[in-house]
C-alpha positions as CSV (number, residue, x, y, z in Angstrom):
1,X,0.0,0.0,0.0
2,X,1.4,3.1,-0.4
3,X,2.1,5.8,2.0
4,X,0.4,9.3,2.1
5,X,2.4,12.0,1.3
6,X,2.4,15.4,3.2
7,X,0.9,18.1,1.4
8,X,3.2,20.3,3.3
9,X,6.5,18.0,2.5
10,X,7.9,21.2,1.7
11,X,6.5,23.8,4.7
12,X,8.7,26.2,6.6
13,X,7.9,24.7,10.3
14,X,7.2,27.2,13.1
15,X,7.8,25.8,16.6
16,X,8.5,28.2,19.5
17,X,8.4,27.7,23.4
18,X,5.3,29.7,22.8
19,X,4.0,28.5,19.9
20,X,3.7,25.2,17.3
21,X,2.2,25.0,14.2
22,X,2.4,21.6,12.2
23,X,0.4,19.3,10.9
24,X,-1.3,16.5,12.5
25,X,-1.4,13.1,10.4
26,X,-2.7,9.8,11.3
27,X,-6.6,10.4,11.2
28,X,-8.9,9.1,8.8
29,X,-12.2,11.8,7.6
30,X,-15.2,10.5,6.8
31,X,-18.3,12.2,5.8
32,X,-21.9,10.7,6.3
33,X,-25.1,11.9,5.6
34,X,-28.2,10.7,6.7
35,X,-31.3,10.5,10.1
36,X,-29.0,10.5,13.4
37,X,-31.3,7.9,14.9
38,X,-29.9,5.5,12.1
39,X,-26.5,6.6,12.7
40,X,-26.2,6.9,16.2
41,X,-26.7,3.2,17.4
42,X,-23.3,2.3,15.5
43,X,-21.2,5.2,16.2
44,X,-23.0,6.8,20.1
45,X,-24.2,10.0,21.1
46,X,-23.9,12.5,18.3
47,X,-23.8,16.5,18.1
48,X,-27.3,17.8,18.0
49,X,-26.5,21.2,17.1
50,X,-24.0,22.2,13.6
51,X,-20.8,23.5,15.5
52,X,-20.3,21.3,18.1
53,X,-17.6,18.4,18.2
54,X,-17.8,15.5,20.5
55,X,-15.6,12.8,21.5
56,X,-16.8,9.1,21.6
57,X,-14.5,5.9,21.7
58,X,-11.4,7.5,19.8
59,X,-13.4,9.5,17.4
60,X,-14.4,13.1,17.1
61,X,-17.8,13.3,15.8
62,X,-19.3,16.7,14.3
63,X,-22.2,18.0,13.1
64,X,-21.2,19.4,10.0
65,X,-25.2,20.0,8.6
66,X,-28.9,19.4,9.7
67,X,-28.1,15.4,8.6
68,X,-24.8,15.4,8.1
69,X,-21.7,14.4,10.2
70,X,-17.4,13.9,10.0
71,X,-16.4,11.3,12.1
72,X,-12.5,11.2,12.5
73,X,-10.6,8.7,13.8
74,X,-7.4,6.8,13.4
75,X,-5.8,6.2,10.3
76,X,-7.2,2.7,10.0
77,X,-11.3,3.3,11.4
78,X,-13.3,0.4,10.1
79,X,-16.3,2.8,11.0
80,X,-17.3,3.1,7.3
81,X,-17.7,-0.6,7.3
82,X,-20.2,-0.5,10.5
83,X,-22.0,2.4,8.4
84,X,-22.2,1.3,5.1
85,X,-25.9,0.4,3.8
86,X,-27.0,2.6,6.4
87,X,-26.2,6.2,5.3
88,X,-24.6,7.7,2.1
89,X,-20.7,7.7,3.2
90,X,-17.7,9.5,1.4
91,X,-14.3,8.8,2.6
92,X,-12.4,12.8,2.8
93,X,-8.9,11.3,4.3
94,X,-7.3,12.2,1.8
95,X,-8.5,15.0,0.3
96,X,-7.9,17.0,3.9
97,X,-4.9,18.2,5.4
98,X,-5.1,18.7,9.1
99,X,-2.8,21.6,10.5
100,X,-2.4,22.5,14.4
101,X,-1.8,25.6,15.9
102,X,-1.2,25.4,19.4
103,X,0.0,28.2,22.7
104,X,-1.3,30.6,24.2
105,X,-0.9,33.0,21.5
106,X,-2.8,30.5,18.7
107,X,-6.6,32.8,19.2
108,X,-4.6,36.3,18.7
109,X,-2.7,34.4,15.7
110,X,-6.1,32.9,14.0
111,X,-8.1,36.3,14.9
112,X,-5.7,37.8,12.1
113,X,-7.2,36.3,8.9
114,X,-10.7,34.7,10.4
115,X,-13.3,35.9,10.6
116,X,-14.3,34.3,13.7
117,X,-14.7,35.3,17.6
118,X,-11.9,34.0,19.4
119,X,-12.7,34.6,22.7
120,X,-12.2,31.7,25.2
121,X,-15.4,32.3,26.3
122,X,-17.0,32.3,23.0
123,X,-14.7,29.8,20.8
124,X,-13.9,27.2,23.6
125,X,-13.2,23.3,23.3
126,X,-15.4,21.4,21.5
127,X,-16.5,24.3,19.1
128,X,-15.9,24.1,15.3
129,X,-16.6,26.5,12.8
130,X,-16.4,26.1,8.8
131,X,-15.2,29.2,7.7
132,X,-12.5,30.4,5.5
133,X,-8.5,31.7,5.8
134,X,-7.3,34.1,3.4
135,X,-10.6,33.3,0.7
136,X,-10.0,29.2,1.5
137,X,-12.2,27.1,2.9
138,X,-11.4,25.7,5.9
139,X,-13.0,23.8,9.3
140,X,-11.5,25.3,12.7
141,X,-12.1,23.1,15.7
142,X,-10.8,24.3,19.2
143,X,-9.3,21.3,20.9
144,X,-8.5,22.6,23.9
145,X,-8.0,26.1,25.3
146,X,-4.4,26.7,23.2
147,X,-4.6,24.4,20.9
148,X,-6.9,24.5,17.4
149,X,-7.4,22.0,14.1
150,X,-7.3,23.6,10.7
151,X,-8.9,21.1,8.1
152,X,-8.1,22.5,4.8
153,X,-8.2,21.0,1.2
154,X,-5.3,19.2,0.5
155,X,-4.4,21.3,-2.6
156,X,-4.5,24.6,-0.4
157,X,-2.9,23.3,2.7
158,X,0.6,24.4,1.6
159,X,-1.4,28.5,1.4
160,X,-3.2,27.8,4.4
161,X,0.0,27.0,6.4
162,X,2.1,29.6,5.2
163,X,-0.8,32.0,5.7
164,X,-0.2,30.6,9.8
165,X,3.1,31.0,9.6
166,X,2.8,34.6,8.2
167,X,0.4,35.6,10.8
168,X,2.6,34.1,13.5
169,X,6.6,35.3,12.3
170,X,6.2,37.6,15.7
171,X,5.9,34.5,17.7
172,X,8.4,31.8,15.8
């Protein structure tokens, strides 16, 4: 089989004591549409609202539209296989990069280019948002206080990262 390569093989890294930004690999994305009461019994509790991310057995589930969901997990998730014949599935592993940005200054660094409230009190773990950075689509979930999730397309990770990077140069 082969091995997925990094769509940013050739990205300027930014680590700091104060900040990191990199990307995350060893997930797999899936995308599945349909009821939540046909859904649920296979992969738990879901997200009843769009914007919320929860956590359930190794996976993150969200709520991405009124019956629609991403379930990530780890690279190898037979989830798919629990779910197919059951709702309409479409595998998005490798069509997404996923890029962290985490320290304390990560909120003042993504409040440059997003148009998004940062706030802790208003963007705080367990929110995601789909929204975009620099006119590109992107999915921001806040993992934890200082540390956020960028999904991006795989052929604008490279721009979404050096976008970061840009934003950040006062801080790595």
């Amino acid at each position: 089989m082969l091995d997925r390569r990094s769509a940013l093989a050739s990205a300027k890294p930014c680590a700091s004591s104060a900040l990191q930004i990199g990307e995350a690999r060893g997930f797999s994305l899936l995308q599945v549409a349909g009821p939540a009461k046909a859904i649920s019994p296979i992969t738990g509790k879901l997200p009843t609202k769009v914007g919320i991310a929860l956590q359930a057995e190794g996976r993150t589930l969200m709520r991405t539209g009124e019956n629609q969901f991403w379930i990530i997990g780890p690279e190898n998730d037979a989830i798919a296989t629990k779910l197919d014949g059951i709702a309409i599935l479409t595998p998005l592993s490798h069509s997404r990069t996923r890029i962290f940005i985490e320290g304390a200054p990560a909120r003042d660094v993504l409040s440059k280019g997003i148009p998004l409230d940062f706030h802790p009190t208003v963007f705080k773990p367990g929110i995601f948002a789909m929204t975009g950075i620099h006119h590109t689509p992107v999915l921001v979930h806040c993992v934890s206080e200082h540390r956020f999730e960028i999904y991006a397309l795989r052929t604008f990770a490279l721009s979404v990262h050096d976008w970061l990077t840009d934003a950040a140069l006062e801080y790595c």
